[in-house]
Each structure stands twice: as structure tokens, then as C-alpha cells.
C-alpha positions in Angstrom: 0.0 0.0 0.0 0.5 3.4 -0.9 0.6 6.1 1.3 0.4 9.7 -0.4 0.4 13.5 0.8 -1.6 15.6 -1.0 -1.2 19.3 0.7 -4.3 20.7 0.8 -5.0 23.4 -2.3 -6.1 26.5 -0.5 -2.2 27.1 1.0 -1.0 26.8 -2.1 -3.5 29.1 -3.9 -2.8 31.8 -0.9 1.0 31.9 -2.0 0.7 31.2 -5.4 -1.9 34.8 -6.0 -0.7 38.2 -6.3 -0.5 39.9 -3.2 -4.3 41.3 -2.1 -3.3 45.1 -2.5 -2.1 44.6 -6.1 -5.8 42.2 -6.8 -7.6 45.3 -5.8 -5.6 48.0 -7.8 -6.3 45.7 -10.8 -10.0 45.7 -9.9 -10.2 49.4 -9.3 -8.6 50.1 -12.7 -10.9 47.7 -14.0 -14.0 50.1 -12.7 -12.2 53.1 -13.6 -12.0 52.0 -17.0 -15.5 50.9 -17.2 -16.3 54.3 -15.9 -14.3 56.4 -18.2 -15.5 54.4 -21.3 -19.5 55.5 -19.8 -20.5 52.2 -18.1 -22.7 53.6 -15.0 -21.2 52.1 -11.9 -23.5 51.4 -8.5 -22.9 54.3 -6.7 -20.8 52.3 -4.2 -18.4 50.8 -6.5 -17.8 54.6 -8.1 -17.3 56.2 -4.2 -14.9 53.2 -4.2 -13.3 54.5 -6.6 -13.2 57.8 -6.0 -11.5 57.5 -3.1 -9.0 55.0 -4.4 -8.2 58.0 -6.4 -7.9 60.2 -3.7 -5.5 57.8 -1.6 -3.2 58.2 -5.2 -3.7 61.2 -5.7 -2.9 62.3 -1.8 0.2 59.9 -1.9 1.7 59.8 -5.1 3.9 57.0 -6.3 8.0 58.3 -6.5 9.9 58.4 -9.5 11.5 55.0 -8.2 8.5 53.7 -7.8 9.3 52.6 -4.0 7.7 53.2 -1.0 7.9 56.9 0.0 8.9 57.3 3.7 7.0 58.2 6.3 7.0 61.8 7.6 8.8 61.7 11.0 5.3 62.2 14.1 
């Protein structure tokens, strides 16, 4: 007999997807494209957004495309 060890799928799903930030920038481009081309969004997907845009807006990306440092409290 036979023994073999499956590991279980959703661990290796988990590590094997983008990282959950980068899944939601994709999807709020997604909108913001649907938006821009005239598709009407439910209000709460466009507030979404919206305030996506402000977050990018409010904290741009630097030229190096790093993460900016904090401002010192």
C-alpha cells in the first residue's frame, strides 16, 4: 500500500496569488476604465473609486516607484 500526501490546495492558492493590494488596484482600474468608457457604476463601486483616487492622488507614487517614507510624528 501506498501512502500519499496531497497538501491541501487553498495554501497553495494563498501563496501562489498576487499579493491582495495589487488584486484590488487591478480591480479598481478595471472600474475606472468601465467608468471612463460611460459604463454607470453602482454608486458604491464609483465612491470606491473615487476614493481610491484620492488615496493616489494624496500619496503619489516616487519616480522610483518605492515606498515613499513616512514623515517623522
Amino acid at each position: 500500500m501506498k501512502i500519499r500526501h496531497y497538501e491541501p490546495y487553498a495554501p497553495l492558492r494563498a501563496r501562489a496569488y498576487p499579493a491582495i493590494g495589487d488584486q484590488l488596484d487591478a480591480i479598481m482600474k478595471f472600474a475606472q476604465h468601465l467608468q471612463t468608457s460611460g459604463q454607470v457604476l453602482p454608486d458604491e463601486v464609483a465612491q470606491w473609486v473615487a476614493q481610491c483616487n484620492h488615496v493616489k492622488q494624496r500619496f503619489p507614487k516616487t519616480a522610483d516607484s518605492g515606498a515613499e517614507p513616512l514623515p517623522a510624528a
